[in-house]
N, C-alpha and C positions, 0 to 999 in steps of 0.2 A: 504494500500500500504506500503510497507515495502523499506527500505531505498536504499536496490539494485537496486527496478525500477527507481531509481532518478538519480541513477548512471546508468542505460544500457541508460535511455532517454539523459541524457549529452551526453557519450558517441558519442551514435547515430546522434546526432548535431554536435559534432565538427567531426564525421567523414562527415554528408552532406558537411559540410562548406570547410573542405577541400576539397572534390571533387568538389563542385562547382567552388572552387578555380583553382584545377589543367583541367576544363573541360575552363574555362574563360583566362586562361593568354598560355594554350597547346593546344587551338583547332584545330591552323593547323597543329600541331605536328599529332591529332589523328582524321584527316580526313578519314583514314584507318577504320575506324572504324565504322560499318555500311556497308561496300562494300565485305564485306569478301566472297568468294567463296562461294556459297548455299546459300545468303543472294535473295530473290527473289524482284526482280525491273522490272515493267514496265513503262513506258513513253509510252501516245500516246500524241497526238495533244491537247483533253482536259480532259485527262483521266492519273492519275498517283496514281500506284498501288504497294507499299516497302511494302515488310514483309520481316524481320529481322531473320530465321529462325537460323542461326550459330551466328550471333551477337548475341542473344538471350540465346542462349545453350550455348556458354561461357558466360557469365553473371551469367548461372545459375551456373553453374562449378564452377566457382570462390567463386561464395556467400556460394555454400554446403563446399568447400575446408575451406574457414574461419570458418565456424560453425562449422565444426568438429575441425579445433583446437582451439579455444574457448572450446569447450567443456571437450576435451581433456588435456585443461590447468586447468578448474575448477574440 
């Protein structure tokens, strides 16, 4: 293992830490989140069925958008 992976795995920590951070002290801020339009939810009586199909697909969008400029910065 060479000295970079010690750096991307720090990295990678203090960026959970902060999101855990900003998901713990802004959750009602980002109650939105999860209910987005295309986001599929059912509720019956003892039956409840979320899949997150656009929460999801921004997630992904976001994460490809930082990896390309990471990349694009090394």
């Amino acid at each position: 293992m060479s000295s970079n992976t010690g750096k991307w795995l720090m990295a990678l920590g203090i960026a959970l830490v902060l999101l855990g951070v900003l998901i713990y002290f802004f959750h009602e801020k980002l109650s939105w989140f999860g209910r987005l339009p295309g986001d599929i939810r059912i509720e019956k009586e003892n039956f409840r069925f979320y899949f997150p199909i656009t929460s999801m697909l921004l997630i992904s969008g976001l994460i490809n958008l930082i990896l390309y400029l990471i990349r694009k910065l090394n």
